[in-house]
PDB file of N, CA, C and O in Angstrom:
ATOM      1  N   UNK A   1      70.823  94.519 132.388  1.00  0.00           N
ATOM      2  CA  UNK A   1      70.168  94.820 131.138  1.00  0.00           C
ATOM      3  C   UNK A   1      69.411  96.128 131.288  1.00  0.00           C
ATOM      4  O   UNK A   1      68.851  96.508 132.317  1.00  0.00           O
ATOM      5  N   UNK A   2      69.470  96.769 130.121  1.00  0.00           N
ATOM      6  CA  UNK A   2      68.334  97.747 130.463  1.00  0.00           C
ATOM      7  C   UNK A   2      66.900  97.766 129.856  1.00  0.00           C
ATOM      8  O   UNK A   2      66.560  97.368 128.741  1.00  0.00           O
ATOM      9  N   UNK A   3      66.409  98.119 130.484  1.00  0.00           N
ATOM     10  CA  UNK A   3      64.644  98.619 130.332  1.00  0.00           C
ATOM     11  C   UNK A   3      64.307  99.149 128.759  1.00  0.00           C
ATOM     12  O   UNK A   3      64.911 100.069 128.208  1.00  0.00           O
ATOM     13  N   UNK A   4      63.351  98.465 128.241  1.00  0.00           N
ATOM     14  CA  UNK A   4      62.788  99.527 127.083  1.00  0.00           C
ATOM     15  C   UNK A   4      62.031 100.413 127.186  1.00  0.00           C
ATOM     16  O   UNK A   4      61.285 100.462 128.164  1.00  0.00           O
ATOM     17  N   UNK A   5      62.004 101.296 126.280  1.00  0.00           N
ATOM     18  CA  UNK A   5      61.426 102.451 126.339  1.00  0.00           C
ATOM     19  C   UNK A   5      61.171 102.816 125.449  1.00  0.00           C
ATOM     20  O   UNK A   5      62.121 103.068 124.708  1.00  0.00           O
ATOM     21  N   UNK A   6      59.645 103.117 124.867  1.00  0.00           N
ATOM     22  CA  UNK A   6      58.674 103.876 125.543  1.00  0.00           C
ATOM     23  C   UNK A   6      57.900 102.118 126.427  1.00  0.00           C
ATOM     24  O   UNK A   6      57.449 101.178 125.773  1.00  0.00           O
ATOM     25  N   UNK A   7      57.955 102.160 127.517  1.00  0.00           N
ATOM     26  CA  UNK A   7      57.189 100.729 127.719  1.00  0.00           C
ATOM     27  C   UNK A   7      56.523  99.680 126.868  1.00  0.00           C
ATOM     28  O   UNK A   7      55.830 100.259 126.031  1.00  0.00           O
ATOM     29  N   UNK A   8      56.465  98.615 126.765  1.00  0.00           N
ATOM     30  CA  UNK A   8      55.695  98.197 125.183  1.00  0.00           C
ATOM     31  C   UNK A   8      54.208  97.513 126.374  1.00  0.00           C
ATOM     32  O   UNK A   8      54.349  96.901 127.433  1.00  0.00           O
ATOM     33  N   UNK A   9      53.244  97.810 125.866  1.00  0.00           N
ATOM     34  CA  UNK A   9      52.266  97.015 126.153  1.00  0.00           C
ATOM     35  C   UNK A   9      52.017  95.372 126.465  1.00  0.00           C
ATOM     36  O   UNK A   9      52.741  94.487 126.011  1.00  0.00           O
ATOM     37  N   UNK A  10      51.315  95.238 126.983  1.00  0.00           N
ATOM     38  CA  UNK A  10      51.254  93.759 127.526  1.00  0.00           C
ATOM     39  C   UNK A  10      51.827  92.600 126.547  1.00  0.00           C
ATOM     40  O   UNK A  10      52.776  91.827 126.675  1.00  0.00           O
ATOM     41  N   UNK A  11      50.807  92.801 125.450  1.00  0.00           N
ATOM     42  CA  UNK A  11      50.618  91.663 124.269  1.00  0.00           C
ATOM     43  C   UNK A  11      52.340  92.089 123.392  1.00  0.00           C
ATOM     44  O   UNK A  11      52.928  91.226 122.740  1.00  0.00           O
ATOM     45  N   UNK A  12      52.976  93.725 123.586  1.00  0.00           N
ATOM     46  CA  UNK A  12      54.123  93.385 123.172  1.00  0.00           C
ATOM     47  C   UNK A  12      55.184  92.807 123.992  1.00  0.00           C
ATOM     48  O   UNK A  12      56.127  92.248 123.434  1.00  0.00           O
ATOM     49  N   UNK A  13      55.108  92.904 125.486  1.00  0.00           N
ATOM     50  CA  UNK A  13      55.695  92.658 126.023  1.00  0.00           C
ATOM     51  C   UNK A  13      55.968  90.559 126.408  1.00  0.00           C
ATOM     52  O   UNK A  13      56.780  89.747 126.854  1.00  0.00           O
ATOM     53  N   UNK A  14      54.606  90.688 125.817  1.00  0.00           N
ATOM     54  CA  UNK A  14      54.520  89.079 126.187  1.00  0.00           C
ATOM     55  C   UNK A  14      55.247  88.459 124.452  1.00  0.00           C
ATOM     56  O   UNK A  14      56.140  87.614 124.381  1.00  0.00           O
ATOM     57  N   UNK A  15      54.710  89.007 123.457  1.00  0.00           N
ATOM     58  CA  UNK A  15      56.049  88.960 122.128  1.00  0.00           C
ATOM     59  C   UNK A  15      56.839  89.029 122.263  1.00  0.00           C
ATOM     60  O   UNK A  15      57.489  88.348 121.469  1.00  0.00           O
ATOM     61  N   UNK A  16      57.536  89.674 123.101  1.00  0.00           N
ATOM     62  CA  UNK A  16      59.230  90.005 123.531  1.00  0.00           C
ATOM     63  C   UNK A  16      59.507  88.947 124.249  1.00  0.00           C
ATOM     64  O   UNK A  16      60.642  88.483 124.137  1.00  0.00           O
ATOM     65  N   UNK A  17      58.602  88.339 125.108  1.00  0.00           N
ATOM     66  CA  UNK A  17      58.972  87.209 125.807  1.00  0.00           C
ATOM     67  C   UNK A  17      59.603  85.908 125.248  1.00  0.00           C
ATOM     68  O   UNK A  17      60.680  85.414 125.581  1.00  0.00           O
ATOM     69  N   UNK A  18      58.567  85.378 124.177  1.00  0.00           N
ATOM     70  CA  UNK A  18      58.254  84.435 123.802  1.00  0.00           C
ATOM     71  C   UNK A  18      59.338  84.400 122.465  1.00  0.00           C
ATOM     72  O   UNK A  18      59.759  83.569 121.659  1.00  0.00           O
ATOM     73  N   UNK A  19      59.487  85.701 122.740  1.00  0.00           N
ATOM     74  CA  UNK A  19      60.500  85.679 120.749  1.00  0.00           C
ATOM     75  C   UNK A  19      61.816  85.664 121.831  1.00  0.00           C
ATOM     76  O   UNK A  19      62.609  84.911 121.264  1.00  0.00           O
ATOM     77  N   UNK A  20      62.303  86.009 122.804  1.00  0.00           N
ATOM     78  CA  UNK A  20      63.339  85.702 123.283  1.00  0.00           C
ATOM     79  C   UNK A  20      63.739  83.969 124.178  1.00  0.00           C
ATOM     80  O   UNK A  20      64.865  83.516 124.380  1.00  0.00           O
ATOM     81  N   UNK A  21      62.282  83.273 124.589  1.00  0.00           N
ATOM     82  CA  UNK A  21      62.447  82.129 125.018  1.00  0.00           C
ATOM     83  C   UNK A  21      62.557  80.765 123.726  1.00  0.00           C
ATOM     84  O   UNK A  21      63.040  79.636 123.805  1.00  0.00           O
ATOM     85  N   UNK A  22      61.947  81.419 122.703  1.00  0.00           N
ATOM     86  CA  UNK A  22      62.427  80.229 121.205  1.00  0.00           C
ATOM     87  C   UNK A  22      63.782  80.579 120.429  1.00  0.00           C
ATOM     88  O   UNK A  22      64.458  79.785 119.776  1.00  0.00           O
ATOM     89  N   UNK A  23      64.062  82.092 120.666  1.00  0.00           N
ATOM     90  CA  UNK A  23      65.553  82.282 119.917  1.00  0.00           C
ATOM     91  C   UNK A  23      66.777  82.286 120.905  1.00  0.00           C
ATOM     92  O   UNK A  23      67.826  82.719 120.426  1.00  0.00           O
ATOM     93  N   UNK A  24      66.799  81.816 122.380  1.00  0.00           N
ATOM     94  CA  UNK A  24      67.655  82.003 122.883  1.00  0.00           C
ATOM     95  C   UNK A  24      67.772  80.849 122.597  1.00  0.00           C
ATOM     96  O   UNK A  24      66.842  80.103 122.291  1.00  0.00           O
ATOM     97  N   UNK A  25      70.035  80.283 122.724  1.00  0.00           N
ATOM     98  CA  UNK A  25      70.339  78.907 122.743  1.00  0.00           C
ATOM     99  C   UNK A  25      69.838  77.926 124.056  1.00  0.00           C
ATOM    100  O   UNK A  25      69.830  78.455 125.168  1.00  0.00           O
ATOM    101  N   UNK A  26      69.461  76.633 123.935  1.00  0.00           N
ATOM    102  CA  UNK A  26      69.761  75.707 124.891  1.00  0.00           C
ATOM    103  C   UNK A  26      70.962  75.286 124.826  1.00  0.00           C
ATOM    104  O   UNK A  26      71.738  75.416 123.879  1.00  0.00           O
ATOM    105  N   UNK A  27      71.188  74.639 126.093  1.00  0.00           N
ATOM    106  CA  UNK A  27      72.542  74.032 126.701  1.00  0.00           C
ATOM    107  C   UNK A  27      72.211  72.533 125.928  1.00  0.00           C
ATOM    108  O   UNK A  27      71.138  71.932 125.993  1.00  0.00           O
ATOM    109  N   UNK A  28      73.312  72.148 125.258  1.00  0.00           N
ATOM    110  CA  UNK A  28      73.375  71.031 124.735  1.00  0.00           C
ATOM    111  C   UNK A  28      73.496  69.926 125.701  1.00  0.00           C
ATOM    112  O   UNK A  28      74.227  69.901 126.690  1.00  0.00           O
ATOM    113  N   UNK A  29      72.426  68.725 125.154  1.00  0.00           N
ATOM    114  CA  UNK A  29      72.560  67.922 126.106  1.00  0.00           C
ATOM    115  C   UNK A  29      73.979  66.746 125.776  1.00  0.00           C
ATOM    116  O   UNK A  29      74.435  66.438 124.675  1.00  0.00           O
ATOM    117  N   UNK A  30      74.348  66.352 126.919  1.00  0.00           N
ATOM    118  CA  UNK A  30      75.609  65.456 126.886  1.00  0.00           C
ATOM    119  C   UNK A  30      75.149  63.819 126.814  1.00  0.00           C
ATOM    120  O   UNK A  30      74.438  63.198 127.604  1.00  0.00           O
ATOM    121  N   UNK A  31      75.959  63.255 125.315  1.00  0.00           N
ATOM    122  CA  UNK A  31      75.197  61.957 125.939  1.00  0.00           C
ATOM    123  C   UNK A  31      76.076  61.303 126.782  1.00  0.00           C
ATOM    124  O   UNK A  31      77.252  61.034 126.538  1.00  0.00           O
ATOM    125  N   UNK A  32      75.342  61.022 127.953  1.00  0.00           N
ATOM    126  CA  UNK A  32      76.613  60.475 128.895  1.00  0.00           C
ATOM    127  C   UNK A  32      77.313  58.660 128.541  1.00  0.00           C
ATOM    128  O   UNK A  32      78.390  58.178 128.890  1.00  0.00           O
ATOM    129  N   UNK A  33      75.993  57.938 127.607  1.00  0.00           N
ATOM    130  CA  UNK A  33      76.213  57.028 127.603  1.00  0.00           C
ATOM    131  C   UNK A  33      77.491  56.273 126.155  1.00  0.00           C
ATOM    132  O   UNK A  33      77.641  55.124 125.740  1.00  0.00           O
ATOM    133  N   UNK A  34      78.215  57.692 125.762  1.00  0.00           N
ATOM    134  CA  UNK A  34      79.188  57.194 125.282  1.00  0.00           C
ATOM    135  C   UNK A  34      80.157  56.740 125.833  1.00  0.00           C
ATOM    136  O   UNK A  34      80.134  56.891 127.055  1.00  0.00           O
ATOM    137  N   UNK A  35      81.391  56.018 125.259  1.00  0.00           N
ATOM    138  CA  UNK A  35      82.386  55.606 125.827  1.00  0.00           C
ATOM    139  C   UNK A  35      83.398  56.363 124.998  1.00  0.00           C
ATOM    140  O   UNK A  35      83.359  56.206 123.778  1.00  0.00           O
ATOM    141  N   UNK A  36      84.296  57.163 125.528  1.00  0.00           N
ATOM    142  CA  UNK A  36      85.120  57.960 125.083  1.00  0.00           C
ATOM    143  C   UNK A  36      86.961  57.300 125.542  1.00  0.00           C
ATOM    144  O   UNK A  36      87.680  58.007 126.248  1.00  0.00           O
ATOM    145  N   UNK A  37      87.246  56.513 125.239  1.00  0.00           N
ATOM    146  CA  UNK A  37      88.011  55.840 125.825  1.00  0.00           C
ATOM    147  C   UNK A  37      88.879  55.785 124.540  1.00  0.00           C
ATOM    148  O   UNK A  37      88.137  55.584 123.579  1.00  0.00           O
ATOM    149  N   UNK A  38      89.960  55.872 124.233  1.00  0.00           N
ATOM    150  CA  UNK A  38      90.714  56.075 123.269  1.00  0.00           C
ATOM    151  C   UNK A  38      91.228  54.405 122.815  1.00  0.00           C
ATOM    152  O   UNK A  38      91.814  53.535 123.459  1.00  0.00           O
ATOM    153  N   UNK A  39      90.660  54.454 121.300  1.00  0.00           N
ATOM    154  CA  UNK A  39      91.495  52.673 121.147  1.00  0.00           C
ATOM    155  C   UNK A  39      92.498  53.023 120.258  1.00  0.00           C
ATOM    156  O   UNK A  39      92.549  53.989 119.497  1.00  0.00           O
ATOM    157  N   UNK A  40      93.351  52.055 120.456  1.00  0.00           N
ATOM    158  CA  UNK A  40      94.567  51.798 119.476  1.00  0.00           C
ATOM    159  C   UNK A  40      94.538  50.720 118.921  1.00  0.00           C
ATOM    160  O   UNK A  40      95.662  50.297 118.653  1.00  0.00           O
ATOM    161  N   UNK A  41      93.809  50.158 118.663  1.00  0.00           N
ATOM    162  CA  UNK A  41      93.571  48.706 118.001  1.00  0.00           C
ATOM    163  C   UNK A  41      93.904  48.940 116.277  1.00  0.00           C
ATOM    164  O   UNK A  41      93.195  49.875 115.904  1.00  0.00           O
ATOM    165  N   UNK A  42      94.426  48.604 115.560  1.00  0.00           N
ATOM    166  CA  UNK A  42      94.379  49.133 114.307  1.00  0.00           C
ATOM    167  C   UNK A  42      95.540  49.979 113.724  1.00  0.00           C
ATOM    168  O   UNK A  42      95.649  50.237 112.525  1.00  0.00           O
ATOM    169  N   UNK A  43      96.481  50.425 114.789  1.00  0.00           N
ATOM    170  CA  UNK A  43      97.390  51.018 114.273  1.00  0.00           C
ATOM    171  C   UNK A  43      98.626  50.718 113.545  1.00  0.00           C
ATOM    172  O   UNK A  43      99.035  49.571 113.366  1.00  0.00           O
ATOM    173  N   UNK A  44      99.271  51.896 113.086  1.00  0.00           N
ATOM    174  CA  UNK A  44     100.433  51.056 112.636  1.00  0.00           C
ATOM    175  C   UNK A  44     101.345  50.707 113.735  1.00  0.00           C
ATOM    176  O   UNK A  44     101.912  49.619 113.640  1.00  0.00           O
ATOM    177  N   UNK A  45     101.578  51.425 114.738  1.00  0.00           N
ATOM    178  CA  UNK A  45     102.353  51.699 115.641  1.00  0.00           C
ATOM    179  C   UNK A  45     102.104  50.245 116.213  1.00  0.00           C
ATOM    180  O   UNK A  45     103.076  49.893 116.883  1.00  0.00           O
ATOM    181  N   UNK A  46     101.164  49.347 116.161  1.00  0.00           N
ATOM    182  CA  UNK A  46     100.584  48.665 116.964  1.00  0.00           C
ATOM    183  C   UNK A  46     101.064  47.439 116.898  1.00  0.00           C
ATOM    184  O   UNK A  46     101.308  46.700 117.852  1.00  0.00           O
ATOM    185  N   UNK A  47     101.254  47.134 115.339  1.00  0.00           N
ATOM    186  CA  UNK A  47     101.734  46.237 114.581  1.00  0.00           C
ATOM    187  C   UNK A  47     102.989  45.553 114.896  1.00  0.00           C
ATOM    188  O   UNK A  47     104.007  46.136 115.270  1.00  0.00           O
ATOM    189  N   UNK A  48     102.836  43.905 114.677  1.00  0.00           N
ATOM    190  CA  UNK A  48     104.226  43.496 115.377  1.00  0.00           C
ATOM    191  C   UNK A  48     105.373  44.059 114.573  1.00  0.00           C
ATOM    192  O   UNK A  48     104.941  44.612 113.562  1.00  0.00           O
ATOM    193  N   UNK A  49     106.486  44.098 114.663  1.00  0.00           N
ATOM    194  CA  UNK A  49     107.565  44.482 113.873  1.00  0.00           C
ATOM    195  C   UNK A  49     108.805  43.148 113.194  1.00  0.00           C
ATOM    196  O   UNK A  49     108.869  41.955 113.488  1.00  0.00           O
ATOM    197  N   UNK A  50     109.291  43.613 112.638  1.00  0.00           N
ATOM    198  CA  UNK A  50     110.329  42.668 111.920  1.00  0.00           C
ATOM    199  C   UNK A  50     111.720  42.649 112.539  1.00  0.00           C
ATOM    200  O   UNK A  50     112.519  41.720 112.423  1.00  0.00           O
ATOM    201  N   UNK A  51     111.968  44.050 113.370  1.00  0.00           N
ATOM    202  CA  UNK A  51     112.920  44.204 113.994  1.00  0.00           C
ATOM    203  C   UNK A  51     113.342  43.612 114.765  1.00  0.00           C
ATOM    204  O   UNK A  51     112.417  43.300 115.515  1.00  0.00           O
ATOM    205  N   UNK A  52     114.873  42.932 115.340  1.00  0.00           N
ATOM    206  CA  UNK A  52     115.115  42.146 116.371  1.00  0.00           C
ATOM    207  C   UNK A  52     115.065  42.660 117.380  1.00  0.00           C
ATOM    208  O   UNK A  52     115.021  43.890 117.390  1.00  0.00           O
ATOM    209  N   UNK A  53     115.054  42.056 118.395  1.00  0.00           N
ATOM    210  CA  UNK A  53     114.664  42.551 119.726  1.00  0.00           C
ATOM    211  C   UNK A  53     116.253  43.498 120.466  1.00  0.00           C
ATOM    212  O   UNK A  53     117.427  43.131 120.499  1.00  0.00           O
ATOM    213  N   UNK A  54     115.439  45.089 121.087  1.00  0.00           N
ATOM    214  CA  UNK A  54     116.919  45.628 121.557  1.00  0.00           C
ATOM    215  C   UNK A  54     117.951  44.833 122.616  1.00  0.00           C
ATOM    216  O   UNK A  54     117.158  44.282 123.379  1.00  0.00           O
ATOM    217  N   UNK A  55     118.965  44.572 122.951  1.00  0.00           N
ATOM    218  CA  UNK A  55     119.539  44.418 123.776  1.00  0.00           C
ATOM    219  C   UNK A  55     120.421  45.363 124.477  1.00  0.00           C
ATOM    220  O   UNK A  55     121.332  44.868 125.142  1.00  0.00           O
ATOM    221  N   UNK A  56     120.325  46.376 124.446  1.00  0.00           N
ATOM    222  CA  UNK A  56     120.720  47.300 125.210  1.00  0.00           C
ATOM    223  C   UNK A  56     119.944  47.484 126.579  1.00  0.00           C
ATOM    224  O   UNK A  56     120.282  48.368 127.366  1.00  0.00           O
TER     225      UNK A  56
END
């Protein structure tokens, strides 16, 4: 990064601080305690069928 210039004084420099530690992003927190596990319960695919059974 580079340096500003003309130097800013204390009280601006400590503004520069503080306006860059509330507008920078945080790292989103993860909730770990989901379950991400994919269901198929419900599908159509899932569903018994009418079709007879293959014999091939």
């Amino acid at each position: 990064m580079g340096t500003i210039r003309p130097s800013p004084s204390d009280e601006e420099a400590a503004a520069i601080a503080t306006a860059i530690e509330l507008l920078w992003p945080r790292p989103a927190v993860m909730n770990e305690t989901s379950n991400s596990n994919w269901r198929f319960s419900g599908r159509w695919w899932d569903e018994p069928s009418d079709w007879p059974p293959r014999t091939y």
